[in-house]
C-alpha positions in Angstrom: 75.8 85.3 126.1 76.9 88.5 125.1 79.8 89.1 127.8 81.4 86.2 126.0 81.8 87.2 123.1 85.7 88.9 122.2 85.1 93.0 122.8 84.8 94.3 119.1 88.6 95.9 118.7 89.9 92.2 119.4 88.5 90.8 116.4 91.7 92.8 114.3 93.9 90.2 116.9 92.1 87.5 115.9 92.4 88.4 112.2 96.0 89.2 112.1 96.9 86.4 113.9 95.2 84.1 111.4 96.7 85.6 108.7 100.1 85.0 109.8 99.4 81.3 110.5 98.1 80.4 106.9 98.8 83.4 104.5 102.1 84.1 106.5 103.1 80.5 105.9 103.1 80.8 102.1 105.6 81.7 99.7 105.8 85.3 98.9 104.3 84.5 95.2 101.0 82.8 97.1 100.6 85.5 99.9 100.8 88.5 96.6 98.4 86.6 94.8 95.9 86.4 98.2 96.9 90.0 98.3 95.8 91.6 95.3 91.9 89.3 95.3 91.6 90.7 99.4 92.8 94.2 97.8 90.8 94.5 95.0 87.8 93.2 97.3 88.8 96.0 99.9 89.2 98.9 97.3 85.7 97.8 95.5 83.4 97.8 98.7 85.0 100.3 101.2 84.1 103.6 99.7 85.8 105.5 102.4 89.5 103.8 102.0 88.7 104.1 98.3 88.2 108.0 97.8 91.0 108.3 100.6 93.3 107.1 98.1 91.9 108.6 95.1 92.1 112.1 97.0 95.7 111.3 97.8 96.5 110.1 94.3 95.0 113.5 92.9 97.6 115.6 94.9 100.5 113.9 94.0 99.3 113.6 90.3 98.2 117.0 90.4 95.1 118.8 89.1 95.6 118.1 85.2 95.6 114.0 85.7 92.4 112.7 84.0 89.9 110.7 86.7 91.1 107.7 84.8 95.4 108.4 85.6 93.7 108.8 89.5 91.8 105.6 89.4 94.6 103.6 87.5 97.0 104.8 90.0 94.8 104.6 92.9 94.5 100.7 92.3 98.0 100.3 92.3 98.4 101.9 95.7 95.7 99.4 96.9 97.8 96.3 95.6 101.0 97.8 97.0 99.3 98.2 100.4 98.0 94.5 100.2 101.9 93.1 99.3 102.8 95.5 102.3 101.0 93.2 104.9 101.4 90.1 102.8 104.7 91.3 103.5 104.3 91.4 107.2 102.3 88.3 107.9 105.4 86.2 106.6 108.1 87.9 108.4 108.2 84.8 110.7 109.7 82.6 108.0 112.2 85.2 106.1 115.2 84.6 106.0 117.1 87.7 106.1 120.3 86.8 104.5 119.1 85.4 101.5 117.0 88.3 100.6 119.5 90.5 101.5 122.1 88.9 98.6 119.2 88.4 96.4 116.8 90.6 96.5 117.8 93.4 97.8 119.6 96.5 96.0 120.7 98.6 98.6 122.5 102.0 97.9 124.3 104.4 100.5 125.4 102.4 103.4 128.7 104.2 103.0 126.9 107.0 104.8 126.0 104.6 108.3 129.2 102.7 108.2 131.2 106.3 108.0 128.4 107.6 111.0 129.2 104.8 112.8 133.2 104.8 112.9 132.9 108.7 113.6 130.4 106.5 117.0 127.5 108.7 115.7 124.2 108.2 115.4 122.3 107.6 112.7 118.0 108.6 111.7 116.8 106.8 108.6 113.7 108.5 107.8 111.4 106.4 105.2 107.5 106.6 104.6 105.0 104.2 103.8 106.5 103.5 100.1 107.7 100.2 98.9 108.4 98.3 101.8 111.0 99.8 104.0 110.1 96.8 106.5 111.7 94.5 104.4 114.7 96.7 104.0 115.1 96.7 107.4 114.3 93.5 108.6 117.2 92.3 105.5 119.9 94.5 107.6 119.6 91.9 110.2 121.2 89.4 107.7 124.8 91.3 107.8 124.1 91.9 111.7 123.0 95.0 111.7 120.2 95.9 114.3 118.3 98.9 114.5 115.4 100.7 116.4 112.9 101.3 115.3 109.6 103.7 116.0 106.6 102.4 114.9 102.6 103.1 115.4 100.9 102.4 118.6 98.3 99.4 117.9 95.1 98.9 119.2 93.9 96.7 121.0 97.5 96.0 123.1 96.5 92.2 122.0 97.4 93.2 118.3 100.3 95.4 119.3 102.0 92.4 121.5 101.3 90.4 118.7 102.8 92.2 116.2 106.0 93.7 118.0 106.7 90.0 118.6 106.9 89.3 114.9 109.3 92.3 114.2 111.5 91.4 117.0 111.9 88.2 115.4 115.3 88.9 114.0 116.9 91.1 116.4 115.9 94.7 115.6 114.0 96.6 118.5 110.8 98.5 117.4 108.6 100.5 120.3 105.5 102.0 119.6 106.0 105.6 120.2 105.8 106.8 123.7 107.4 109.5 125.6 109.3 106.1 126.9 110.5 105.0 123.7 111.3 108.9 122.5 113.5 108.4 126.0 115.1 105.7 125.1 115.7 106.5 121.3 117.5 109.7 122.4 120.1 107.0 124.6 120.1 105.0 121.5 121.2 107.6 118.9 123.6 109.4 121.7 125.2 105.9 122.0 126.0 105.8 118.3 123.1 103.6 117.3 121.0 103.8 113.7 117.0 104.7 114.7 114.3 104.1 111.7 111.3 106.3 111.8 108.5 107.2 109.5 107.9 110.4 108.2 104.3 110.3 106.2 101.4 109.7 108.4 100.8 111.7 111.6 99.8 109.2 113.5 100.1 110.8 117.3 98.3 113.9 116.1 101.2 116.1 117.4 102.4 117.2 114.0 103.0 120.4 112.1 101.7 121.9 109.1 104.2 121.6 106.3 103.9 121.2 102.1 104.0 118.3 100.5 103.0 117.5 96.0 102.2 121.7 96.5 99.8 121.6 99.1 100.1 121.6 103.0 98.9 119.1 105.5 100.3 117.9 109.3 103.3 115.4 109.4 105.3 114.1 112.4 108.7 116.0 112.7 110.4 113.5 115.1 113.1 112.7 113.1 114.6 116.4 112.9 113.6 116.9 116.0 115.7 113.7 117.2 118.6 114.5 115.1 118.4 118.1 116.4 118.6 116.9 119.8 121.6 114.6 119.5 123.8 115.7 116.5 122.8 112.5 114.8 123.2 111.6 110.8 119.7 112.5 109.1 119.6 110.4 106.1 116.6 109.9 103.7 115.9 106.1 102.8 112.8 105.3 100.0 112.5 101.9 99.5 110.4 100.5 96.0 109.5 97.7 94.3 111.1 97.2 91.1 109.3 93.9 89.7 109.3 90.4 91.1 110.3 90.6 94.8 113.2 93.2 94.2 113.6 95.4 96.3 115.7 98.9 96.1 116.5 100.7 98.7 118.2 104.4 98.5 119.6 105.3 101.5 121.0 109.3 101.6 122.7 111.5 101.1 122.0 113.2 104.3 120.1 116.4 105.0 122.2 119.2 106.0 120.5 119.6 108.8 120.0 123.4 109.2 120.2 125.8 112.8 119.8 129.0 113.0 119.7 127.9 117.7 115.5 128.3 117.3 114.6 124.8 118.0 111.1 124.8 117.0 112.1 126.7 113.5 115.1 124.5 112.6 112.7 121.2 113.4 110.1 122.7 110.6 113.0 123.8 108.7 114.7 120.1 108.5 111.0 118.5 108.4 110.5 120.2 104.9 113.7 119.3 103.8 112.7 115.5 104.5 109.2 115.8 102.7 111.2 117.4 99.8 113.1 114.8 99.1 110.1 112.4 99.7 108.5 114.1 96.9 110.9 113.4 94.5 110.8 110.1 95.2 107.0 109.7 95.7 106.1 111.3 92.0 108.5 108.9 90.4 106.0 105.9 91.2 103.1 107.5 93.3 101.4 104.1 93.0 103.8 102.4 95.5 102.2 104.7 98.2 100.7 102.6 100.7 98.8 105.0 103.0 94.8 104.3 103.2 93.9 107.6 105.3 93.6 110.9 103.6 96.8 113.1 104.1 95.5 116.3 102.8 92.2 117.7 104.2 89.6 118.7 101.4 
């Protein structure tokens, strides 16, 4: 009986693929409320995810916020992360128009559309705050398409699975690969706008650099891409701001710094990034929705 059953990594396919066949079918209002019950539930009885955000929470709040500031704060970052996927699941079904003209307040396209007639290309570099899928997915509404470099899923079942959703409305995401970093360097060289995410090191390949005052590893693709092709780096934090508004701040760009050492000018420009995610993170540190610990203890 037992070589019947689905190997053990499949049953996150299996999940995720019900989810976006009954959650994903409901308006936005049903899937948040689903959300926050599945998030409170997750937050309450997995004691690992839990202090993971707590620990987070304590960095960017620093060492005078009270243990009740963390946990308040800390529960907000759990119901964030749940409207993140409920966000996901229903991708399918949005229509990208709409909630560009209605619910999305998007500041500093001036900088892509000015990139783009100088037939430059452009690195948005977000994190896992707000929803900066939803921001990008909306683009598609006024036809603009980007590509976009995203985390490697396992098992390939879920990965398929989930690339198909994104690809619904005609952006390109890759999980990143030497492939995809291959093709993203044609991308940008041809004057094309790349999305990539700057809080998580994900591949394990990053460097140490300071974030909230204290230092942990973070990816550095998105200097080291705009390094390599004399692309436009621009910042872009995306957060909630009540009801299903979203606001999106895109710029102004880093002034991308090179000294002709490669490795020093891609730390250089990395730090620049995470600076002006910081600002941006300790305005609401509660729309952070990143479940793994970033600093080590």
């Amino acid at each position: 009986m037992r070589r019947f059953l689905p190997r053990p990594s499949l049953y996150k396919y299996y999940a995720t693929w019900f989810f976006i066949h009954t959650i994903g079918a409901l308006p936005l209002k049903y899937r948040y409320a689903v959300s926050r019950f599945l998030s409170d539930r997750i937050y309450q009885f997995r004691p690992t995810i839990r202090a993971n955000i707590r620990s987070n929470v304590r960095h960017v709040l620093g060492p005078d916020a009270t243990d009740e500031e963390v946990e308040r704060v800390a529960k907000q970052c759990a119901h964030n992360t749940g409207r993140y996927y409920a966000d996901i699941v229903g991708l399918g079904g949005m229509d990208t128009k709409e909630f560009y003209d209605k619910d999305l307040d998007l500041r500093g396209m001036e900088y892509i559309h000015e990139a783009q007639a100088r037939g430059q290309g452009v690195i948005v570099a977000s994190a896992h705050y707000g929803n900066p899928e939803f921001a990008t997915q909306a683009l598609a509404g006024v036809g603009i398409h980007v590509y976009a470099l995203v985390e490697p899923l396992q098992p390939p079942e879920l990965d398929r699975l989930m690339r198909g959703l994104r690809l619904k409305h005609g952006h390109r995401y890759e999980p990143v690969s030497f492939k995809a970093v291959r093709e993203a360097l044609t991308w940008l060289r041809g004057g094309g706008i790349l999305c990539i995410l700057i809080d998580r090191d994900i591949q394990k390949q990053g460097i140490e650099l300071e974030l909230c005052g204290a230092k942990a590893k973070f990816p550095t693709g998105a200097a080291d891409l705009a390094l390599r092709t004399n692309s436009l780096l621009l910042p872009g934090w995306v957060r909630r701001e009540g009801g299903y508004r979203i606001r999106a701040d895109i710029g102004p760009p880093i002034d991308l710094v090179r000294t002709g050492n490669h490795d020093d000018d891609v730390k250089t420009n990395s730090q620049l990034l995470l600076n002006s995610f910081e600002v941006a993170l300790k305005k609401d540190p509660g729309q952070w929705s990143v479940l793994e610990k970033i600093w080590p203890d």
